[in-house]
C-alpha positions as CSV (number, residue, x, y, z in Angstrom):
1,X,-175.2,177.9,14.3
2,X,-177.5,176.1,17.1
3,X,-177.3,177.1,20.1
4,X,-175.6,174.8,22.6
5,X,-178.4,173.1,23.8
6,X,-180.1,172.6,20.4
7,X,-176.9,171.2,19.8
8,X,-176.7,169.0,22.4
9,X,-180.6,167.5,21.5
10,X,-178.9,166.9,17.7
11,X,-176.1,164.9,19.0
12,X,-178.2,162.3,21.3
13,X,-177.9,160.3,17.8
14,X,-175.1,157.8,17.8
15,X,-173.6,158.3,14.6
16,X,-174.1,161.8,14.5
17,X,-171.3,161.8,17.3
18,X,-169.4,160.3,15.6
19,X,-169.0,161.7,12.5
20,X,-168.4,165.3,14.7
21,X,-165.6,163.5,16.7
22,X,-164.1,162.3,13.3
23,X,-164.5,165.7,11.4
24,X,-162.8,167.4,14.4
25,X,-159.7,165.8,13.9
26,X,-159.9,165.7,9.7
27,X,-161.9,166.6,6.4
28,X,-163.2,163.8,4.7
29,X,-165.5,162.6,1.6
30,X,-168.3,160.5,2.1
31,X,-166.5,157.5,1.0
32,X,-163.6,158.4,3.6
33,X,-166.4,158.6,6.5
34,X,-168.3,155.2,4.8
35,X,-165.1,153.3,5.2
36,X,-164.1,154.5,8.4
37,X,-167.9,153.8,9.9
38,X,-169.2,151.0,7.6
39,X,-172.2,152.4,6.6
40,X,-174.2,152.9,3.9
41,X,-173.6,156.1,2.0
42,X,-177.4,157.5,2.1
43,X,-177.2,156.8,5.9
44,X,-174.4,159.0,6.1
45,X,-175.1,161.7,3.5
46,X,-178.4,162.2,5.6
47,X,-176.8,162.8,8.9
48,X,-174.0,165.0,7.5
49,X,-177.6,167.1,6.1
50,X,-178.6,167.6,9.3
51,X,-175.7,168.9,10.6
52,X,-174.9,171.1,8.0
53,X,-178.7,172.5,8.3
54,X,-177.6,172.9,12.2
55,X,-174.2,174.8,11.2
56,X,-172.3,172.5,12.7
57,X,-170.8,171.2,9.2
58,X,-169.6,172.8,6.3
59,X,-168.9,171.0,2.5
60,X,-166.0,172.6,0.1
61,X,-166.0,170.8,-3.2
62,X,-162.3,169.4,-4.7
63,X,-162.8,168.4,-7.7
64,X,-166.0,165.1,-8.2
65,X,-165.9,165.1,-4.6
66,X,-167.4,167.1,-1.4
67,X,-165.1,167.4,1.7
68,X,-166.8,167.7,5.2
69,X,-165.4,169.1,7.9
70,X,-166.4,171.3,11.2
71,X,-167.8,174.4,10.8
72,X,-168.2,177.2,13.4
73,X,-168.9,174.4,16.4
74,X,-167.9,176.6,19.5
75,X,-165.4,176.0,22.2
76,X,-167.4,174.8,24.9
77,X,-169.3,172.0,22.4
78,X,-165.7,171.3,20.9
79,X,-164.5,170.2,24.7
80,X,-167.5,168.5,24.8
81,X,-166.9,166.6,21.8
82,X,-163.3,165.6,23.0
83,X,-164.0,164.9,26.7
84,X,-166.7,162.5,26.1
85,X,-165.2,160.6,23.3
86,X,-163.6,158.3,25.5
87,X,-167.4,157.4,26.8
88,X,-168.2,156.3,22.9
89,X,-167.7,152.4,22.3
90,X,-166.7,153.0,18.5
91,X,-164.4,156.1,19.5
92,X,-161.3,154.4,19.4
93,X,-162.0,151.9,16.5
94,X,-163.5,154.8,14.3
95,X,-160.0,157.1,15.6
96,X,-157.5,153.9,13.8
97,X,-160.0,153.6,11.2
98,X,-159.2,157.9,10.6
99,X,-155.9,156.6,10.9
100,X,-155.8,154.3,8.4
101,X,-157.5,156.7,5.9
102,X,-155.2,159.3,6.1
103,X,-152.0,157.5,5.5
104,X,-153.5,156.2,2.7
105,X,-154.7,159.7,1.6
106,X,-151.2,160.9,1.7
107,X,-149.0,158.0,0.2
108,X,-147.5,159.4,-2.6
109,X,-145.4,156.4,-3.7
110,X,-149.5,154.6,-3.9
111,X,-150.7,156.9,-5.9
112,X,-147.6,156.8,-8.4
113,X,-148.0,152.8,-8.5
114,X,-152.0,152.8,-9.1
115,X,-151.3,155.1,-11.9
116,X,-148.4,152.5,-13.3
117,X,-151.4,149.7,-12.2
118,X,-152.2,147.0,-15.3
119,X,-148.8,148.6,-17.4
120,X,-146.0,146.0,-16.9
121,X,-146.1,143.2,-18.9
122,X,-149.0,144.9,-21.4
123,X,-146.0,145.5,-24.4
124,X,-143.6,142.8,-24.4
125,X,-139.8,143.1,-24.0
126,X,-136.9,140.3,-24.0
127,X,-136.2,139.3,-20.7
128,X,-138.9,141.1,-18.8
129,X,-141.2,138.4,-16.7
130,X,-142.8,138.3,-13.1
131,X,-141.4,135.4,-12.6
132,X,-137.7,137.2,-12.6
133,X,-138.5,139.6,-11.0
134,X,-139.5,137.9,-8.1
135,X,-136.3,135.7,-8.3
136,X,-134.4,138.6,-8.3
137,X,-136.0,139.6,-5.2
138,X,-136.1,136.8,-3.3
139,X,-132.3,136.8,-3.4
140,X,-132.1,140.1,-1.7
141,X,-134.2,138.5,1.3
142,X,-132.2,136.9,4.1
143,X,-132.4,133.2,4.6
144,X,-134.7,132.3,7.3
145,X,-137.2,129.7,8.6
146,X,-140.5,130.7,6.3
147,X,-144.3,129.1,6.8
148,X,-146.8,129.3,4.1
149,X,-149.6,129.1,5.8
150,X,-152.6,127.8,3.3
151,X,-149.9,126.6,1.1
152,X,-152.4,124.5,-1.5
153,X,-149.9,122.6,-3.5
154,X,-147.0,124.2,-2.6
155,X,-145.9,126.2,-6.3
156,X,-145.6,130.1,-4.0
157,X,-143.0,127.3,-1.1
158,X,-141.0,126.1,-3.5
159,X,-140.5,129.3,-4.8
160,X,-139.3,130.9,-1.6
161,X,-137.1,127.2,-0.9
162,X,-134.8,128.5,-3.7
163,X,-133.8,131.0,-1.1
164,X,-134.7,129.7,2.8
165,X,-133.2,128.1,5.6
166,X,-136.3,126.3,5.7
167,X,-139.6,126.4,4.2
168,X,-143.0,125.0,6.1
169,X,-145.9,124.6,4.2
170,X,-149.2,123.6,5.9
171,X,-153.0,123.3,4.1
172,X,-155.3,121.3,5.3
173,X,-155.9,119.1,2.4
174,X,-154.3,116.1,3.1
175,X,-154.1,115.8,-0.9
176,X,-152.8,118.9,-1.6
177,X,-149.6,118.2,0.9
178,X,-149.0,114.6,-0.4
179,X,-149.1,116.3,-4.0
180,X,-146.8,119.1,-2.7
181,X,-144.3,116.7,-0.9
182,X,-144.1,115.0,-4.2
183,X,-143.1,117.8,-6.0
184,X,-140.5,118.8,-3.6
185,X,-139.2,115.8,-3.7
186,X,-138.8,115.3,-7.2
187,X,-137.1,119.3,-7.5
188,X,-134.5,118.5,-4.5
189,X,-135.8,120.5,-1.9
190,X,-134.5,119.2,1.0
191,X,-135.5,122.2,3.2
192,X,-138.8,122.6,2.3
193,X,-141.6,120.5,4.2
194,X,-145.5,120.1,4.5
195,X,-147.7,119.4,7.1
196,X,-151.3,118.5,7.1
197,X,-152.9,121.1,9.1
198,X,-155.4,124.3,9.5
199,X,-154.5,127.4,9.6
200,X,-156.6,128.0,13.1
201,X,-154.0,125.5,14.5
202,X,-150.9,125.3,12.7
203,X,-148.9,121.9,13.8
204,X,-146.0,124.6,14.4
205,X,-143.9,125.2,17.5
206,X,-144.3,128.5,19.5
207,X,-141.9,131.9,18.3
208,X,-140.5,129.1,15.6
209,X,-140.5,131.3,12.4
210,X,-138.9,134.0,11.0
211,X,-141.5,134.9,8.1
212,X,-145.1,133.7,7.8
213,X,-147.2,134.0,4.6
214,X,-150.6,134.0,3.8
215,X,-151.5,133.8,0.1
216,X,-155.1,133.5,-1.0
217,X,-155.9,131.9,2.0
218,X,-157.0,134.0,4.9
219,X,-160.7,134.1,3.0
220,X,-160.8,130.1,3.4
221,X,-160.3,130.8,7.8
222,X,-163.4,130.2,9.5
223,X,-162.1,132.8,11.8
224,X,-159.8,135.0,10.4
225,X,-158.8,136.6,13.9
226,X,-157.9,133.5,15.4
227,X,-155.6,132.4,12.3
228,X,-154.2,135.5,12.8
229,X,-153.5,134.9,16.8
230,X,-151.7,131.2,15.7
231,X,-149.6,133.6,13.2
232,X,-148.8,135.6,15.2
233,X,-148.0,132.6,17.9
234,X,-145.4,130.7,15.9
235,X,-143.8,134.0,14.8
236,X,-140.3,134.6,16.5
237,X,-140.1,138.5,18.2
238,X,-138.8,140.5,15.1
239,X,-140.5,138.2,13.1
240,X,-142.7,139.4,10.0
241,X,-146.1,138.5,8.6
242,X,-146.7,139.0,5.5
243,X,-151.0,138.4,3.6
244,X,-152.2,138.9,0.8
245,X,-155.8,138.3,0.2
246,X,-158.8,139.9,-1.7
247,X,-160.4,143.3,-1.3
248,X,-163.8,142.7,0.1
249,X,-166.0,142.1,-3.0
250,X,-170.0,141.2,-3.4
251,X,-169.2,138.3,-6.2
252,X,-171.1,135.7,-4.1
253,X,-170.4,133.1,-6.4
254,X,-167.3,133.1,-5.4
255,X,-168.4,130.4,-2.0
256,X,-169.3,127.9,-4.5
257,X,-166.8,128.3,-7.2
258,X,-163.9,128.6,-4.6
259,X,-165.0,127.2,-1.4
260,X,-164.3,130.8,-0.4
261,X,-165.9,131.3,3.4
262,X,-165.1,135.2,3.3
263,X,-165.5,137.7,0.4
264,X,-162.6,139.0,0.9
265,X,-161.8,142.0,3.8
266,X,-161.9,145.5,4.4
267,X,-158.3,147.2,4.7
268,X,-160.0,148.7,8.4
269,X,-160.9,144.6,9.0
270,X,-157.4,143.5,8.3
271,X,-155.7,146.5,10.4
272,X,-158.1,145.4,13.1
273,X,-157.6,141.6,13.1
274,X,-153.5,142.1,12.4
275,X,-153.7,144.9,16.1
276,X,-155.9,142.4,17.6
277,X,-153.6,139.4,16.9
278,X,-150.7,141.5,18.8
279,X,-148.7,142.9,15.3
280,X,-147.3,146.3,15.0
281,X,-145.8,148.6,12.4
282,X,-148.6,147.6,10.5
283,X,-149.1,148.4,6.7
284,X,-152.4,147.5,5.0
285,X,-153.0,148.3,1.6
286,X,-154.9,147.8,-2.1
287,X,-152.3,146.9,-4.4
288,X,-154.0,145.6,-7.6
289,X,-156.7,145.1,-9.6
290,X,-158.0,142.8,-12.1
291,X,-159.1,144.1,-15.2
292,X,-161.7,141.4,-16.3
293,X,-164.9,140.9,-14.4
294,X,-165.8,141.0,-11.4
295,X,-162.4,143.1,-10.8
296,X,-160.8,140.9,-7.6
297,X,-158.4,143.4,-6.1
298,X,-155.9,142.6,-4.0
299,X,-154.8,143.9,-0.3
300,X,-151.4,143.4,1.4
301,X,-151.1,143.7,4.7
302,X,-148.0,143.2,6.6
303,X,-147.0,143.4,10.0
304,X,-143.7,142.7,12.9
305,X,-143.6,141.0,16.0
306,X,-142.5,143.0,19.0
307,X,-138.1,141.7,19.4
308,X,-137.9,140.4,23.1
């Protein structure tokens, strides 16, 4: 090991720093530390070299991968570490990124479902649809008041009408909401309305909704954070919100195919912007994947407003 000073010359490098602060409270891969920081592997590959050259990191193989923690970093550059962190600008970003990674790392119940990922529906049995199955559930859900935010023309409202108090569904193509009203009409849903609107300024009252869903439609925000504010402004305390969007992806054709403005986010970007926008008991997660190219995958994220 370095002594303390040498030490102390290694660490004047940002990201260095970082990665010690983040290894001193877990072990992590590569991609763990990429995810949590953002950065290209190679860049961080080459900084975890330097400090294990400096003894200050250690590697123990698991299976494909190569786990980093701290190795024999003595107590006085350890309080160091910990008393300065609060000095670091990225500190507490990179600590509920860590956060993040490790629930994820130890969610059982995810690992069981991504092994059961792309099974239903490949063998076909009587009776046995998505379509039912999301009936079914939606009778378990109480009725409330519902907005479906980025509704297009309406099919995922009038789904969730079959069981609301009331169903709002803005999109901000004036089309898509005369089309949608149409359809409503013509099925008898007399709770279920749509408003021409964006989802940066929903035309919806303050703490008016129970439940607020956005499907496919976060990506289409020029600013995702401040969509995420108006949620969470016309959300009632106890209220939910519940998004479902794509995994960040690099299929750029994907702006002129789908007028997307976003490939897709990062489960850290969705945390941050669902935090930011005032949510808590916040779960962000990858729950699918497609299986023909360019393999869209799917994140949930979901998240409560604070009861009065």
């Amino acid at each position: 090991m370095l002594p303390l000073l040498d030490s102390l010359r290694l660490l004047s490098e940002p990201t260095r720093l970082r990665l010690l602060l983040l290894l001193d409270q877990a072990e992590l891969t590569v991609a763990e530390l990429q995810e949590i920081l953002a950065m290209k592997q190679s860049r961080i590959s080459t900084q975890l070299g330097l400090l294990k050259n400096a003894g200050l990191v250690q590697a123990r193989r698991s299976g494909k991968n190569s786990i980093y923690g701290l190795d024999r970093v003595s107590a006085p550059l350890r309080t160091l570490l910990r008393e300065g962190a609060p000095e670091i600008p990225e500190a507490s970003a990179d600590r509920a990124a860590l956060n993040l990674v490790l629930r994820k790392r130890s969610d059982a119940a995810r690992i069981y479902f991504d092994q059961l990922a792309g099974k239903f529906g490949r063998s076909y049995l009587p009776g046995r649809s998505w379509k039912a199955l999301a009936e079914t559930l939606l009778l378990l859900m109480p009725a409330q008041v519902i907005a479906d935010l980025g509704a297009g023309e309406g099919t995922f409202s009038q789904l969730l009408a079959q069981r609301a108090e009331r169903v709002i569904a803005v999109d901000s193509s004036e089309k898509m909401v005369e089309f949608g009203s149409q359809v409503a009409k013509a099925n008898g849903f007399t709770n279920l309305e749509y408003r021409h609107g964006d989802l940066e300024e929903p035309p919806i009252g303050d703490a008016s909704i129970d439940l607020v869903f956005l499907s496919q439609s976060l990506h289409h925000a020029a600013r995702p954070d401040r969509a995420l504010h108006e949620a969470f402004r016309i959300t009632r305390p106890g209220g939910r919100i519940v998004i479902l969007d794509l995994l960040k992806h690099e299929f750029e054709q994907a702006r002129e195919l789908y007028a997307d403005l976003w490939l897709g986010f990062s489960e850290v970007e969705l945390q941050g912007y669902l935090e930011a926008a005032g949510f808590r008991n916040i779960l962000v997660r990858t729950v699918d994947r497609e299986s023909e190219p360019p393999h869209f995958q799917t994140l949930l994220g979901m998240g409560e407003k604070a009861g009065a």
